[in-house]
C-alpha positions in Angstrom: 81.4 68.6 89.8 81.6 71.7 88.1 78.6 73.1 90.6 81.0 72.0 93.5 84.1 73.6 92.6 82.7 76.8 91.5 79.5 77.4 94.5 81.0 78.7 97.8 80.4 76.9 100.7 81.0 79.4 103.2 78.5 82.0 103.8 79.3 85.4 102.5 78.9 87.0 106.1 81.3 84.5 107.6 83.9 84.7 104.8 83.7 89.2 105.0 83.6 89.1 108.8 87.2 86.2 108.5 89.1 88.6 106.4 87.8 91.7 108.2 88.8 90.6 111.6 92.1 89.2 110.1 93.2 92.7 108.9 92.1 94.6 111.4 94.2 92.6 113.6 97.1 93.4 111.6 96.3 96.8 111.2 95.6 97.0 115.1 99.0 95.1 115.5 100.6 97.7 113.3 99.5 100.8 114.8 100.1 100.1 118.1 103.5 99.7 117.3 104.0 102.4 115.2 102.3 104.8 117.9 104.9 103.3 120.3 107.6 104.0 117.8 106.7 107.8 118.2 105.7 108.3 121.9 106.8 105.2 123.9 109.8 103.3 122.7 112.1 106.5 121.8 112.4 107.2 125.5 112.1 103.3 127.1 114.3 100.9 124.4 116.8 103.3 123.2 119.3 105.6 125.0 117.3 108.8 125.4 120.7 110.9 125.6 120.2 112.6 122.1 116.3 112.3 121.6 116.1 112.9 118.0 118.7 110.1 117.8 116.6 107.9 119.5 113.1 108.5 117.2 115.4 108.0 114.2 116.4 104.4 116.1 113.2 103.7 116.7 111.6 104.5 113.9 114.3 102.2 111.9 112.8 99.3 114.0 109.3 100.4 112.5 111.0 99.5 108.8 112.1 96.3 110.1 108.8 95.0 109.4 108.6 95.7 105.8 111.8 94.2 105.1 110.4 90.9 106.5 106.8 91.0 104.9 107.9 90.2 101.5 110.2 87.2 103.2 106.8 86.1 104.5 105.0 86.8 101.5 106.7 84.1 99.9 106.5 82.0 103.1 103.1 81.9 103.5 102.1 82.3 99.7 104.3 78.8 99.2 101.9 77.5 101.5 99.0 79.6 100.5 99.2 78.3 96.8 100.0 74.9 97.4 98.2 73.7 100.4 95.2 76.0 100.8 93.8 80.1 101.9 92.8 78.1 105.3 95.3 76.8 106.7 97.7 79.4 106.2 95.5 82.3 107.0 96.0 80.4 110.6 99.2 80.0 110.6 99.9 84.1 109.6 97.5 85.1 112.1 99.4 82.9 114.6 103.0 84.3 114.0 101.8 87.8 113.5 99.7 88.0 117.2 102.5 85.9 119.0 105.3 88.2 118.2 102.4 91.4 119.3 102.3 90.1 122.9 105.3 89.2 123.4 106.2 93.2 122.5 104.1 93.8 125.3 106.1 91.7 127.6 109.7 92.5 127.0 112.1 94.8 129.5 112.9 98.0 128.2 116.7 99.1 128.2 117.2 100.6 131.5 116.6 96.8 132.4 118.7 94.9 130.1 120.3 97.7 128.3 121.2 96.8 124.3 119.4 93.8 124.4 116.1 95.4 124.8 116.2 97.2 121.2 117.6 93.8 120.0 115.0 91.8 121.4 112.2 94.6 120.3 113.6 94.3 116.5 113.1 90.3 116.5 110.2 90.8 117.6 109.0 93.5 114.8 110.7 91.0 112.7 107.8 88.1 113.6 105.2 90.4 112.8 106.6 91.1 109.1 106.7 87.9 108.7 103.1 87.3 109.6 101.8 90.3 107.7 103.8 89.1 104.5 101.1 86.5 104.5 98.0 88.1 106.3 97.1 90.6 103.7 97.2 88.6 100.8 95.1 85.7 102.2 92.4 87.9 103.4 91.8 89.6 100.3 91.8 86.5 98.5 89.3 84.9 100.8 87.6 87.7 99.8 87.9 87.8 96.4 87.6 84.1 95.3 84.5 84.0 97.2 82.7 87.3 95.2 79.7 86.7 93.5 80.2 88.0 89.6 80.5 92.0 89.8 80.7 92.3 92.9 84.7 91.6 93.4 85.8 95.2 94.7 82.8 95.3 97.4 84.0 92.1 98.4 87.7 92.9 97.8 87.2 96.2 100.5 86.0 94.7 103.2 90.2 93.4 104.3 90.6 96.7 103.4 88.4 98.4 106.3 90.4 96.3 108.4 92.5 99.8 108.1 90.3 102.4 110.1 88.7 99.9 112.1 92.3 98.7 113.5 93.8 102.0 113.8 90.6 103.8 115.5 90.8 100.7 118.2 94.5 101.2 119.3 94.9 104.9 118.8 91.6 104.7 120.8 92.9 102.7 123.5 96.4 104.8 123.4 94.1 107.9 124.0 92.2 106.6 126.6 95.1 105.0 128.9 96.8 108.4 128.0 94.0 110.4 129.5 92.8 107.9 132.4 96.5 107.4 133.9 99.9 109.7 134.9 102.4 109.9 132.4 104.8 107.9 135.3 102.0 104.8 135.1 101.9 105.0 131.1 105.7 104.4 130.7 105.8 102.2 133.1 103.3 99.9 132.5 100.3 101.6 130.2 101.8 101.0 127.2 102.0 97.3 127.5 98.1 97.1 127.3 97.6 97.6 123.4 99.9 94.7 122.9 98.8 92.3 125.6 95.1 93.3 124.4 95.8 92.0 121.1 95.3 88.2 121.7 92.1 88.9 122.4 91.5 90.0 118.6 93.2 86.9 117.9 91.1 84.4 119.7 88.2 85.8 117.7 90.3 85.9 114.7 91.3 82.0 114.6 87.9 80.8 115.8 86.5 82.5 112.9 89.0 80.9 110.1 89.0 77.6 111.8 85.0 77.7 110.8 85.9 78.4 106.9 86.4 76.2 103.8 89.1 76.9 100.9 87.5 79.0 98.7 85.6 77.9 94.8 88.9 79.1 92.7 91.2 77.2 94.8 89.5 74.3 95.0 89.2 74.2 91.3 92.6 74.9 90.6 93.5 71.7 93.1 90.6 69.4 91.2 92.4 70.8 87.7 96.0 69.9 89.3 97.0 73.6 88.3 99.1 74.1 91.4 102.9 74.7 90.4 106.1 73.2 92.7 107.2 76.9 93.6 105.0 79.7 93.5 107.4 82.3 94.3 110.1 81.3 91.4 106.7 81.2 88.7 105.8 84.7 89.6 109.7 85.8 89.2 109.9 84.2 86.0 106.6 84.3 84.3 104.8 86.9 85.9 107.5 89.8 86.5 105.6 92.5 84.7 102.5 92.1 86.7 104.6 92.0 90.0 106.3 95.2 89.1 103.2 96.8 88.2 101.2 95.7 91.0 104.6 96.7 93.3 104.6 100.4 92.0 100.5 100.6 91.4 100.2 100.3 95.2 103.3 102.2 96.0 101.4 106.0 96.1 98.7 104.4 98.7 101.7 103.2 101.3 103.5 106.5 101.4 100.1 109.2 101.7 99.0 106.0 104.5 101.9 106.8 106.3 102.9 110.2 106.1 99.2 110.9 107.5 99.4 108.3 110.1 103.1 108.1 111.7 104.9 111.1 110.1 102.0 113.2 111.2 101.8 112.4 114.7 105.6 112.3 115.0 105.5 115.8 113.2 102.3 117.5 114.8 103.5 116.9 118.7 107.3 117.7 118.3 107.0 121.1 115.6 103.6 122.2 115.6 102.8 122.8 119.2 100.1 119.7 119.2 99.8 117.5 122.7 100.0 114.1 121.8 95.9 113.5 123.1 94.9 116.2 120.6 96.9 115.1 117.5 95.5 111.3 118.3 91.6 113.0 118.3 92.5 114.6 115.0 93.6 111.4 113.7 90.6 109.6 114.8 88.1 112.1 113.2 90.4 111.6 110.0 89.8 107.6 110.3 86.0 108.2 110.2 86.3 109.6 106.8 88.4 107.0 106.0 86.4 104.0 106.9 83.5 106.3 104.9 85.0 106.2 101.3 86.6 103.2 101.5 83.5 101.2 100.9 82.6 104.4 98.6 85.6 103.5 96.0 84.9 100.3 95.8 81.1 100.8 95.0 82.6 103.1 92.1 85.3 100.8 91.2 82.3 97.8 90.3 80.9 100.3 87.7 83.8 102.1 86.5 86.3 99.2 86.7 89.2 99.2 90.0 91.8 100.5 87.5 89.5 104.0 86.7 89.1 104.2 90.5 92.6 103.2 91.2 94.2 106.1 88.6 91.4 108.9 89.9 92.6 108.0 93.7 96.2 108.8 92.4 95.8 111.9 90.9 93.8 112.9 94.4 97.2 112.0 96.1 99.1 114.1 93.5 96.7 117.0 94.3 97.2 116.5 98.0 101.0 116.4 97.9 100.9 120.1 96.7 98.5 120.9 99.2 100.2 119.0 101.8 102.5 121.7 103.5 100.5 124.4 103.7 97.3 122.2 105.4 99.5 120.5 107.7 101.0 124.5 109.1 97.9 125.9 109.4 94.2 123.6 109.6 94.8 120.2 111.0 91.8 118.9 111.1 91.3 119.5 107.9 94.9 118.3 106.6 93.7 114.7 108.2 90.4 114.7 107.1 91.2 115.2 103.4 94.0 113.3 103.6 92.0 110.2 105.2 89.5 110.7 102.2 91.9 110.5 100.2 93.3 107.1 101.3 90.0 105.7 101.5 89.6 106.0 97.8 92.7 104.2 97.4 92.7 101.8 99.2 88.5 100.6 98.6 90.0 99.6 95.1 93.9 97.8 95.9 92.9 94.5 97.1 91.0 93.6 94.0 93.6 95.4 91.5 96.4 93.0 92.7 94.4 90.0 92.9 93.7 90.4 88.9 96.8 90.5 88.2 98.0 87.1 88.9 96.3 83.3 88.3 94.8 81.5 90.7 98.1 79.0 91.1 100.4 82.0 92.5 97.9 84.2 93.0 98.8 84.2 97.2 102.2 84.6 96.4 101.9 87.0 94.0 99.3 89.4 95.3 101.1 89.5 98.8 104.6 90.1 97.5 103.5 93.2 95.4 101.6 94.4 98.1 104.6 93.8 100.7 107.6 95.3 98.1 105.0 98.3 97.7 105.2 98.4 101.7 109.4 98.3 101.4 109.5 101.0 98.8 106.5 103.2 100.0 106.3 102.9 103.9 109.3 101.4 105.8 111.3 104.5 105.1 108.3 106.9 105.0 107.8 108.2 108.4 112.1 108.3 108.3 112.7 109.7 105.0 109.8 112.6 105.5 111.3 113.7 108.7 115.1 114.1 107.1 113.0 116.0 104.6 111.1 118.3 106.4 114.0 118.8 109.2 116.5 119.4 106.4 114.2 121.2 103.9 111.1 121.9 104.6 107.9 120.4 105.0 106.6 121.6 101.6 109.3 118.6 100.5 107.6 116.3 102.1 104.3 116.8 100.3 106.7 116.8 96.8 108.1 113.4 98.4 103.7 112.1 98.1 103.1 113.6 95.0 106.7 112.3 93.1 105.4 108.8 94.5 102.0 109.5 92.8 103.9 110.0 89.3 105.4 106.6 89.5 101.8 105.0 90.8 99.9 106.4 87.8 103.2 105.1 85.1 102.7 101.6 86.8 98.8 101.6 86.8 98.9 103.0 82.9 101.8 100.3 82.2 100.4 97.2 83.9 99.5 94.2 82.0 96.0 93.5 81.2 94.5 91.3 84.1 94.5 87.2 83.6 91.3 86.6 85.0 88.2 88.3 86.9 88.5 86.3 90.1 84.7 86.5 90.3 84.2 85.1 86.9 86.8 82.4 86.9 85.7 79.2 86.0 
């Protein structure tokens, strides 16, 4: 029985390819929207009148999402840690690329006037809810499936998910950008990405329909460990490790989106940049992201994900200082140390939250620090940075990264010492 409960039955190619495709779906969900946010929906959902007024808007419609991740982390992780990784993967992946398509489908305000923004925020508000549950699945798919020493590999490959998303839809944003008239693109261009993206999802569910639950929850389901509600158990018993795992990830959300959103947002409108250039830059910067991703995670099963973790934080620190002064004057290389930077935190994340919680709310647990550290450290990112830089300076912005860093590094040195090696439960 033992044997049973503790061998995985899927193969490791098919369970790394499932949570791959899941989170680059998200992250290609995400991207395209926040691209929009900056170039598209300021001028078609919002009244362009005063256009700074109108990014702000839209760019509060980009937070929407991280409000209602952590609602659907403890949705989904309910579900997650009661009833199984499977099932619920599905049903994230479902919510997340319905409310993606239907983005690409709605009139813009010049059609239906307030509505339009309204119908745009309900909308971001489906795919929060879907991403409160698709991150925290995948890397646990991941994870509980690890052979011993070999969780953080494992653990990275949701985590590619990251530059493999974003190079597809800035990719495709570049290309319908540079192959149609600016006319074409607002009229009808832009809807592409979104529409695209149940294409990703097809392949997405027939790959997780294929999959059994993973070796640690099946043996936490043969030991009758499962508790009546997950999300009250890690409030309770586990509030240390949430705040920890909340504040540990909280550096990696703001550099990820002050080098993805803030950037493009701040390259095209103050530093002369077309919005095809800034998006090459970006895309060369993803490359070295996708590079040192795997990278971290190959030093994080030698030194241990918490060495890693803290060296990738003192990086961000560094690059906070350095942000300002990059940004004004080299670009290219602004994004592509910034990019390697993230990489090295984000090879490591996955498997530093899935430690800190047992297997009974581990779903639950893993997915609402990870969605809180998306509250705190990105909703109001791209927002905050621009009142920042507008009203300071850009060098601000970089202390903004680097202040963020400080509290990453207290919560990493603080956290509680991990309940169990995933890979070496049981």
């Amino acid at each position: 029985m033992r044997d049973a409960l503790t061998t995985p039955l899927n193969s490791p190619s098919r369970v790394l390819f499932a949570s791959l495709i899941g989170t680059t779906i998200e992250f290609f969900d995400f991207y395209i929207y926040a691209t929009a946010a900056v170039l598209v929906f300021p001028k078609l959902f919002f009244p362009s009148a005063d256009q700074a007024s109108a990014m702000l808007q839209s760019f509060a419609t980009f937070a929407l999402a991280f409000i209602a991740r952590p609602i659907g982390s403890a949705l989904f992780g309910h579900f997650g840690d009661r009833v199984g990784r499977k099932a619920t993967l599905v049903a994230a992946l479902l919510t997340m690329g319905i409310s993606t398509v239907v983005i690409g489908l709605l009139p813009t305000y010049a059609h239906i006037g307030v509505i339009a923004p309204f119908l745009l925020s309900l909308c971001r508000l489906g795919q929060g809810l879907g991403l409160g549950g698709e991150w925290g699945g995948a890397v646990l798919l991941a994870t509980e499936n690890a052979p011993k020493g070999k969780q953080a590999w494992y653990g990275m490959f949701p985590q590619l998910g990251a530059p493999i998303g974003f190079f597809i839809a800035t990719g495709l944003f570049l290309w319908l950008t540079e192959n149609m008239s600016d006319s074409a693109f607002f009229v009808w261009g832009w809807r592409v990405p979104f529409i695209a993206s149940s294409v990703l999802v097809v392949v997405g569910l027939w790959m997780r329909l294929r999959l059994t639950e993973t070796p640690a929850f099946a043996r936490a389901m043969a030991q009758h460990e499962r508790v009546k509600v997950p999300i009250f158990n890690v409030l309770t018993q586990h509030t240390r490790a949430l705040i920890a795992g909340t504040f540990a990830a909280l550096a990696t959300f703001v550099i990820f989106y002050l080098m993805t959103v803030f950037a493009l947002s701040w390259a095209t409108s103050k530093l002369a940049y077309s919005r095809e250039s800034f998006l090459i830059v970006q895309m060369v910067g993803v490359v070295f992201f996708a590079i040192f991703i795997p990278l971290s995670a190959w030093l994080a099963d030698r030194r241990g994900n918490r060495f890693t973790m803290m060296l990738a934080t003192v990086l961000i620190f560094a690059f906070g200082i350095a942000y300002a002064p990059l940004f004004a004057h080299n670009g290219m290389l602004f994004m592509v140390m910034g990019m390697c930077v993230v990489g090295i935190t984000y090879g490591p994340l996955g498997a530093v939250l899935a430690q800190m919680f047992p297997t009974a709310v581990r779903y639950t647990g893993a997915s609402l620090a990870f969605n809180m550290a998306g509250i705190f450290g990105a909703s109001l990112a791209p927002y905050l940075a621009t009142w920042l830089a507008r009203t300071y300076g850009l060098d601000y912005v970089g202390y903004y990264l680097s202040a963020a860093a400080v509290l990453s590094m207290l919560a990493l040195m603080l956290r509680p010492r991990p309940v169990a090696q995933v890979d070496g439960e049981g």
